[in-house]
C-alpha positions as CSV (number, residue, x, y, z in Angstrom):
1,X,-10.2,41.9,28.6
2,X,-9.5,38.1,27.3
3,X,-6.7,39.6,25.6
4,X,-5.3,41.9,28.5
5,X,-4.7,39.0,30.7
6,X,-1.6,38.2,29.5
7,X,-0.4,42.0,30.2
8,X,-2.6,41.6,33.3
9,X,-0.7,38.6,34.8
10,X,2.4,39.6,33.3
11,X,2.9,43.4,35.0
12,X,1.1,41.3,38.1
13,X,3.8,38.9,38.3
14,X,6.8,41.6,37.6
15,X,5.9,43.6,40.4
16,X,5.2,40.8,43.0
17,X,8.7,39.7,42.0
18,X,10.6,42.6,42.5
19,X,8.7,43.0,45.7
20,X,10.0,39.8,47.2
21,X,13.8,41.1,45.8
22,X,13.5,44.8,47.1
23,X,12.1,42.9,50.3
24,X,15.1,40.4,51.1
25,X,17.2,43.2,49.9
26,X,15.7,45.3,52.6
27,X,16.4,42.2,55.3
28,X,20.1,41.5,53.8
29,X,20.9,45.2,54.5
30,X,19.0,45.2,58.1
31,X,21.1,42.0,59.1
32,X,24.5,44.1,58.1
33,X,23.6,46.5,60.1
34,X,22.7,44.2,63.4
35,X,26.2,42.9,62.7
36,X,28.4,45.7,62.1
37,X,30.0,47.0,59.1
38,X,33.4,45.3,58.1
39,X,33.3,43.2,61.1
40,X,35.3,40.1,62.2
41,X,34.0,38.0,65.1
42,X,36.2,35.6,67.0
43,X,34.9,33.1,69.2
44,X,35.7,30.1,71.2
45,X,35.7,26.4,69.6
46,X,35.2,25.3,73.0
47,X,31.2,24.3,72.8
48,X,31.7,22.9,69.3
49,X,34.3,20.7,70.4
50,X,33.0,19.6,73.6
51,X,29.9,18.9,71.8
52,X,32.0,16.6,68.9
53,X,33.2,15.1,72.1
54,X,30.2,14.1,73.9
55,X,29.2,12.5,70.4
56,X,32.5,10.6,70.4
57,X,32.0,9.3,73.5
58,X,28.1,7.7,72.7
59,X,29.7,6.0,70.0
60,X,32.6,3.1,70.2
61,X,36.0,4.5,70.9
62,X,38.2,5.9,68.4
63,X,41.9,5.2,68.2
64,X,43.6,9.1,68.2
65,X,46.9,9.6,65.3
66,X,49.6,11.0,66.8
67,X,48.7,15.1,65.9
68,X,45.8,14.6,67.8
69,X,48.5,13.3,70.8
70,X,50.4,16.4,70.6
71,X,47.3,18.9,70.0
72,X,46.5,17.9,73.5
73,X,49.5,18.3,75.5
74,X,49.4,21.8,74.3
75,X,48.0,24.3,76.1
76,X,46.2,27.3,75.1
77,X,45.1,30.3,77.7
78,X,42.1,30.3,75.8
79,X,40.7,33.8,74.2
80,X,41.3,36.6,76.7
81,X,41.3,40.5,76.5
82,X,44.8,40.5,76.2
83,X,44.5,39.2,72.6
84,X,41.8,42.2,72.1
85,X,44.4,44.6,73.0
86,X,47.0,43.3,71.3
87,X,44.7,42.7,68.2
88,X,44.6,47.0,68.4
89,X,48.1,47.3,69.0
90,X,49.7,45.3,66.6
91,X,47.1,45.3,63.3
92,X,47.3,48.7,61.5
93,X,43.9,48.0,59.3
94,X,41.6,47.4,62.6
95,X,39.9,50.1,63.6
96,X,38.4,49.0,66.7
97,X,38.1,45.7,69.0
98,X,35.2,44.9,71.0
99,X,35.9,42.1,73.8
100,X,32.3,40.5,74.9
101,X,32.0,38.2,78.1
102,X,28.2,37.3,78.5
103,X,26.7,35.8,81.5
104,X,23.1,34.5,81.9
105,X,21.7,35.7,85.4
106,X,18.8,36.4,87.5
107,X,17.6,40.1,87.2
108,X,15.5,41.0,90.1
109,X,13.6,44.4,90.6
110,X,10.6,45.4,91.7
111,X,8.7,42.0,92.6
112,X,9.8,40.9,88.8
113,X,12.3,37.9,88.4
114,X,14.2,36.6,84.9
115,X,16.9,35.1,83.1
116,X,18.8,37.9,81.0
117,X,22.2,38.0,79.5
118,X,24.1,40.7,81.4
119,X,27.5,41.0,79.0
120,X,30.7,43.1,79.8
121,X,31.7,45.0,77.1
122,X,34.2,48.1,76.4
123,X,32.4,51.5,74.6
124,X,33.6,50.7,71.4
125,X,30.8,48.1,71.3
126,X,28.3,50.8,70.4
127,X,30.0,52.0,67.9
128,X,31.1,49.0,66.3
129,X,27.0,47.7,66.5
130,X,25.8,51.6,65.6
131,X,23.6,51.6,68.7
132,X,22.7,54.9,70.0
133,X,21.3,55.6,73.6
134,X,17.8,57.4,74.3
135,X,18.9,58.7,77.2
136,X,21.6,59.1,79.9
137,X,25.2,58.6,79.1
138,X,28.4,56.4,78.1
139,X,30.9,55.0,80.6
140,X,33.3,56.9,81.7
141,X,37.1,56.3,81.7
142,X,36.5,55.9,86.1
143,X,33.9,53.8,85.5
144,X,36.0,51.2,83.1
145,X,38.8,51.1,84.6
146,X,37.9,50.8,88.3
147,X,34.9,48.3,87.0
148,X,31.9,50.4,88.6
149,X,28.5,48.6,89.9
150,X,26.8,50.5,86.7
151,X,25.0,49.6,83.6
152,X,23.0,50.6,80.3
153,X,19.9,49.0,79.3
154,X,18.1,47.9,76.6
155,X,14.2,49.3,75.5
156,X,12.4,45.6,77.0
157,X,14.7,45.8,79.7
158,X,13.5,49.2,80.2
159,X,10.0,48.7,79.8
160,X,9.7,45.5,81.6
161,X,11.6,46.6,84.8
162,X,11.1,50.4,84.7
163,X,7.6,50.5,82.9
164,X,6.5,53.3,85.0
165,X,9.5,55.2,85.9
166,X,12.6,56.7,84.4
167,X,15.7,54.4,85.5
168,X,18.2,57.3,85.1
169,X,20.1,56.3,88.4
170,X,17.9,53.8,89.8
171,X,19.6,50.1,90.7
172,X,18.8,46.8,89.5
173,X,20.3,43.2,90.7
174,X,21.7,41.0,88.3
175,X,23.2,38.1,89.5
176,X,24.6,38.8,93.1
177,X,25.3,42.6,92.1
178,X,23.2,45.6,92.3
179,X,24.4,47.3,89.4
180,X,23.0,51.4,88.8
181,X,21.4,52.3,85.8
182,X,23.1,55.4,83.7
183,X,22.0,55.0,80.3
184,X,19.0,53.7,77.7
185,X,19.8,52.3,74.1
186,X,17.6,53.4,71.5
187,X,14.7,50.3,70.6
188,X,15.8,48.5,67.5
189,X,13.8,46.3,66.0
190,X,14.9,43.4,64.9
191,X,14.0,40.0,63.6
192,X,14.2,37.0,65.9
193,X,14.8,34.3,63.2
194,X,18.0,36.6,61.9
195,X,19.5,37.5,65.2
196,X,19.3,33.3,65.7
197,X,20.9,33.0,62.5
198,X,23.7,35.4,63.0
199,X,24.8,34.1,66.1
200,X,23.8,37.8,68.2
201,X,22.0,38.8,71.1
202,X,18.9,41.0,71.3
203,X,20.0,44.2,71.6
204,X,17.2,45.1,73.2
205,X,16.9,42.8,75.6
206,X,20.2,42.9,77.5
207,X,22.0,44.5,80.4
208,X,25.3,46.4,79.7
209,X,28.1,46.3,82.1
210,X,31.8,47.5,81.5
211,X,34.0,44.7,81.3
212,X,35.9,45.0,84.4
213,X,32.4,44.9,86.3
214,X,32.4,41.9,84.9
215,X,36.0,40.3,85.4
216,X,36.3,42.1,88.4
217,X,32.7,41.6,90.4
218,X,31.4,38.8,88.9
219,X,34.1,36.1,87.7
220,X,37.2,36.0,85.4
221,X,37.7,32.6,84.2
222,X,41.2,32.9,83.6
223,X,42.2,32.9,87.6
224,X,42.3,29.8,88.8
225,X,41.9,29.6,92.6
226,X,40.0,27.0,95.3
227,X,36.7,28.0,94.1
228,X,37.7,27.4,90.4
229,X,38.1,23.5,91.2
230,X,34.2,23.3,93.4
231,X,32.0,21.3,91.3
232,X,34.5,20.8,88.6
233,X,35.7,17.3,86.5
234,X,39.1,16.7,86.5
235,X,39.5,14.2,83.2
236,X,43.1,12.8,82.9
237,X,43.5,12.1,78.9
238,X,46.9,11.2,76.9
239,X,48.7,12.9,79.5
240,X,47.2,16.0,79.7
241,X,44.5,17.5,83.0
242,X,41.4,19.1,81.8
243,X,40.0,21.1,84.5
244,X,36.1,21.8,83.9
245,X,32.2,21.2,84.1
246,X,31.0,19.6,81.0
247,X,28.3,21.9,81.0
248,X,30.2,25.1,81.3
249,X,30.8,25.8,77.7
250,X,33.2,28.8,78.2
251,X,35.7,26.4,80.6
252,X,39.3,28.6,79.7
253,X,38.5,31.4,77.9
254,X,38.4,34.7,80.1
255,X,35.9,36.4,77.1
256,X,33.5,34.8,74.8
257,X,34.2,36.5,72.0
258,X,36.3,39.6,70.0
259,X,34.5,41.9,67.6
260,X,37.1,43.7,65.3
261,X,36.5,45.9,62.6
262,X,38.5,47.1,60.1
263,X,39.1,50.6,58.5
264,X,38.5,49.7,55.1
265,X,36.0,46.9,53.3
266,X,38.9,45.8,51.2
267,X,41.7,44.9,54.0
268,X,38.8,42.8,55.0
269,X,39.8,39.3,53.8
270,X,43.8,40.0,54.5
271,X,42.7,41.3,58.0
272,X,41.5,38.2,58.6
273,X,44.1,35.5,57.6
274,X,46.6,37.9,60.0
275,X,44.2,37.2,62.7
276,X,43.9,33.4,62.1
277,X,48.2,33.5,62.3
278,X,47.9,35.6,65.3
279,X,45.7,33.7,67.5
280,X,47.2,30.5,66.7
281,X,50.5,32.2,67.6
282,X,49.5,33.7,70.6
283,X,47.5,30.0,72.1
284,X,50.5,27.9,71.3
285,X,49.6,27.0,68.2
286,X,46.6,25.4,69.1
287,X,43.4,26.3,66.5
288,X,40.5,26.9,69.5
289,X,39.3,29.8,67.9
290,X,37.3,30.4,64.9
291,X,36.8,33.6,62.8
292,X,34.0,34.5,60.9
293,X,33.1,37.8,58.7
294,X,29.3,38.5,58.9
295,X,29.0,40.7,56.4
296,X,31.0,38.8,53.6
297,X,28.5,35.5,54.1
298,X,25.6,38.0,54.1
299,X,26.9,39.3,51.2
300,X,27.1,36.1,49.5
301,X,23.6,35.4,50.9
302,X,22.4,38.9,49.1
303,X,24.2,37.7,45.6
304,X,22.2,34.2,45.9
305,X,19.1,36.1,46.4
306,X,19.4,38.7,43.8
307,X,19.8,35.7,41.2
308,X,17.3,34.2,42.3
309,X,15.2,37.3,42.0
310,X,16.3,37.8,38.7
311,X,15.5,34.2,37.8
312,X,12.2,35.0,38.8
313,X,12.0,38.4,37.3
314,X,12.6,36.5,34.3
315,X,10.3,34.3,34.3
316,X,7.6,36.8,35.2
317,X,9.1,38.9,31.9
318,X,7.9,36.3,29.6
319,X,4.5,36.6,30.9
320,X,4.8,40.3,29.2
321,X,6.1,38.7,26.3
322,X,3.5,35.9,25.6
323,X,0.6,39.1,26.3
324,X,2.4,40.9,23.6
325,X,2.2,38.2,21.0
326,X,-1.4,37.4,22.4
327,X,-2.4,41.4,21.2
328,X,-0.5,41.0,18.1
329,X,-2.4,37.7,17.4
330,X,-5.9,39.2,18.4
331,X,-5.2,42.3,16.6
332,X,-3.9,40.1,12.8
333,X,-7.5,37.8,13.5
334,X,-9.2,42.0,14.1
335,X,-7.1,42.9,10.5
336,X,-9.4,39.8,9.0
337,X,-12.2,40.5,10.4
338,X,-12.6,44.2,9.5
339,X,-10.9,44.1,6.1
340,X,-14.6,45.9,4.8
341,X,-14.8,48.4,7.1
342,X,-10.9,48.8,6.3
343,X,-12.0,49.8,2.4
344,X,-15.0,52.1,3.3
345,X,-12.4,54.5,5.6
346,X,-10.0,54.4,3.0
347,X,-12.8,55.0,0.4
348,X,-13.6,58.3,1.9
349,X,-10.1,59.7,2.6
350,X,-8.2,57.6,5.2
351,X,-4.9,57.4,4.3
352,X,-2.2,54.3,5.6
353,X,-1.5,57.0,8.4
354,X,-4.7,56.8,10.3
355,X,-5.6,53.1,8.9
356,X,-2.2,52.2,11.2
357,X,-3.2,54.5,13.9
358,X,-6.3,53.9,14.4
359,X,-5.2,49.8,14.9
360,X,-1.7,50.6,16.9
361,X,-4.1,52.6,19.3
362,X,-6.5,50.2,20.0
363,X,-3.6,47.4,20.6
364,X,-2.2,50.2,23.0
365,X,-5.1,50.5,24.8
366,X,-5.6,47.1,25.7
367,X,-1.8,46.9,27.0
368,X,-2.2,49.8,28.8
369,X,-5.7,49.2,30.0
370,X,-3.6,45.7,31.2
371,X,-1.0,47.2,32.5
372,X,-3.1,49.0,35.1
373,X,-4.9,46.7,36.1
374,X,-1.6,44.2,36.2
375,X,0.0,47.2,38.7
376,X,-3.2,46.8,41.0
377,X,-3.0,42.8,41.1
378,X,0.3,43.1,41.3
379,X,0.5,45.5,44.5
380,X,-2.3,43.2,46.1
381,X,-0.6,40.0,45.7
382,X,2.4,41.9,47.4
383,X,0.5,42.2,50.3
384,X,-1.2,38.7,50.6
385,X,2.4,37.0,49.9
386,X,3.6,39.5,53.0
387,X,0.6,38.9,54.9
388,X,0.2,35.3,54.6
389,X,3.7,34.0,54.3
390,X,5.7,36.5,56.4
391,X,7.9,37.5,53.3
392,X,8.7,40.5,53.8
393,X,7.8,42.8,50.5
394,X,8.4,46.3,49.5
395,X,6.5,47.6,46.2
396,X,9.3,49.8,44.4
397,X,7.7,53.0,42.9
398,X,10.4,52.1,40.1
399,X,8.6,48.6,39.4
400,X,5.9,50.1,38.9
401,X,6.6,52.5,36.4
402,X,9.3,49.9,35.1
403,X,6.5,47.6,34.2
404,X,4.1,50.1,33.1
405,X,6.0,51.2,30.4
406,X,7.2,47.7,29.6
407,X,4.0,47.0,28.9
408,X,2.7,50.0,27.0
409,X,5.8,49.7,24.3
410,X,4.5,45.9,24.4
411,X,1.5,47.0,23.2
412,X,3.4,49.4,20.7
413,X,5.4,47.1,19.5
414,X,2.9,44.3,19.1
415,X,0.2,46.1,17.6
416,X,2.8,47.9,15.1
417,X,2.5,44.7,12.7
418,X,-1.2,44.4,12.6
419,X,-2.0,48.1,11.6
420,X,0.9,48.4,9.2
421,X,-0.9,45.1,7.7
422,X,-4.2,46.7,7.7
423,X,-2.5,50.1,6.3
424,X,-1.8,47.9,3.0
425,X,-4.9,46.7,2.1
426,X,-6.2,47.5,-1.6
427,X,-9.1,49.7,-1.1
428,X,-11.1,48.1,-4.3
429,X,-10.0,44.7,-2.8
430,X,-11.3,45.6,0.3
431,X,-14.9,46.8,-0.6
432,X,-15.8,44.0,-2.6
433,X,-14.5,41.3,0.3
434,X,-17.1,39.1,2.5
């Protein structure tokens, strides 16, 4: 057993590693799928630079160069759905463009009051997201274009409103609106920590409206009437009006964001250096947008992680290594020691073949004897690391075997030099040693 432990902790530590690997690979390829496949997200710089601002103005005032001067005389219209649809018109690799505007309201029903994110979209947002719907049905072309009091759920909406009920055609108030319920998305789990992470709402946990509900019965911030100026800051700065409450992030752009995706994973990167040119085209040349591609910095997230994984499935190889010269080691001191008994078997009849048998057997034993034991520490200390840590770990059937047979040709190939020594002892030598 003393020398198995090596085996033991090295099979142990292999299959603990590629737990943690097949794991995050399993979390990398649930985060692509939250976010889309070849998607490209565009979203206002508004609340970045109004924070950058605020921080400016805490601090002692900064003289402004003179691009800074013209930046702000122009002006931009913001991101609006026209750019969505001329984002579909005009790019022949996009696919299909999802326009977002999100709003955080009251939902009342029932008795039961809360803050939920009720966001307009179009239908190719459950496409572009892969959501599917448990029951009832899309919108309609009626419903879209006319902007129809009507909505789809998520599963906690759903269960927290309707817990008792089917909401098929039932109504719920959001905001000001009764809106009427005609459709379920399937529950998806997710992870809180990624959905923070990637910037994206819980699926689950938000109200569905077409997007001219939205513009149409709620508020389009790209009209600008009497009630756009009530409660508002004018601010007068290097000759240019800004309109807007310091604490309405979303001041000037009519949606909050444009989902595209693109046909192929390739026109990815081009795809979006035509957008960049685009939107700074189409706002004036002002940069208030920025775009980002989800899945290429997940991607580069999953080709840090499978280094480091390998890294570690290095390090843990070595254990396997250091076993195997631990056997070969045990086994030479086991040549030694047994150099008598060596003589007596070759005495009557053994021959080289079962003198190197005989020792490359009992050094394959131990690794295997190791190795099993390593594949049961190993799948435990999978489970505490998952358990007590929150990694998330999935033991591989491959790793398993993988290491299992890593360590048996250990053994193998370790042991092979002891029993070949052994194998070569003089017989008469052998008899008369003490």
């Amino acid at each position: 057993m003393l020398t198995a432990l090596g085996i033991i902790f090295g099979v142990a530590a292999v299959i603990a590693m590629m737990a943690i690997g097949r794991g995050a690979q399993k979390e990398i390829l649930d985060q692509m799928k939250l976010v889309g496949v070849n998607n490209i997200v565009i979203s206002s710089k508004t609340e970045k630079k109004k924070s950058s601002e605020k921080n400016d103005n805490s601090s002692e005032p900064q003289t402004k160069n003179n691009s800074d001067s013209k930046d702000a005389k122009k002006f931009s219209p913001g991101l609006t759905l026209q750019d969505a649809i001329s984002i579909k018109q005009v790019i022949p690799t996009v696919d299909k463009v999802s326009p977002e505007v999100i709003y955080e309201m009251d939902v009342i029903r029932g008795g039961k009051k809360s803050t939920t994110k009720v966001t307009g979209i179009t239908p190719d947002f459950f496409s572009v997201f892969n959501l599917d719907l448990l029951k009832g049905e899309m919108f309609n072309k009626e419903q879209l274009k006319d902007g129809k009091p009507v909505c789809i759920i998520g599963s906690t909406i759903k269960g927290h409103y309707f817990s008792k009920e089917n909401p098929i055609g039932k109504e719920i108030k959001c905001g000001p609106i009764w809106l009427t319920v005609i459709g379920i998305l399937r529950n998806r789990e997710v992870n809180q920590q990624a959905l923070e992470n990637l910037g994206i709402s819980d699926y689950n946990n938000t109200i569905y409206t077409p997007i001219q509900t939205i513009l149409l019965r709620y508020k389009d911030r790209s009209i600008i009437n009497k009630n756009s100026f009530q409660g508002q800051t004018i601010f007068v700065e290097w000759g240019s009006i800004h309109i807007g409450n310091e604490a309405d992030n979303t001041s000037g752009n009519q949606v909050d964001k444009i989902v595209v995706q693109v046909k192929e994973s390739r026109m990815v990167k081009p795809t979006t250096e035509v957008l960049r040119r685009m939107m700074i085209r189409r706002h004036a040349g002002v940069e208030d947008v920025e775009i980002k591609v989800p899945e290429l910095l997940l991607k580069q997230e999953e080709r840090t992680r499978d280094i480091f994984n390998m890294v570690l499935g290095a390090i843990a190889s070595i254990s396997l290594l250091i076993g195997g010269i631990g056997i070969m080691n045990i086994m030479l001191a086991s040549v030694l020691e047994r150099i008598k008994e060596i003589g007596i078997r070759q005495a009557i009849g053994a021959t080289k073949r079962d003198i190197i048998l005989q020792f490359l057997s009992e050094a394959t034993m131990i690794s295997i004897t190791g190795g099993l034991i390593g594949i049961i520490l190993g799948i435990v200390i999978s489970k505490l690391i998952m358990e007590l840590t929150s990694i998330p770990t999935i033991v591989s059937p491959w790793s398993v075997v993988i290491s299992f047979g890593v360590s048996a040709t250990v053994g193998i190939a370790f042991g092979f030099m002891p029993a070949r020594r052994a194998s070569q002892q003089e017989p008469v030598a052998s008899l008369r040693h003490e």
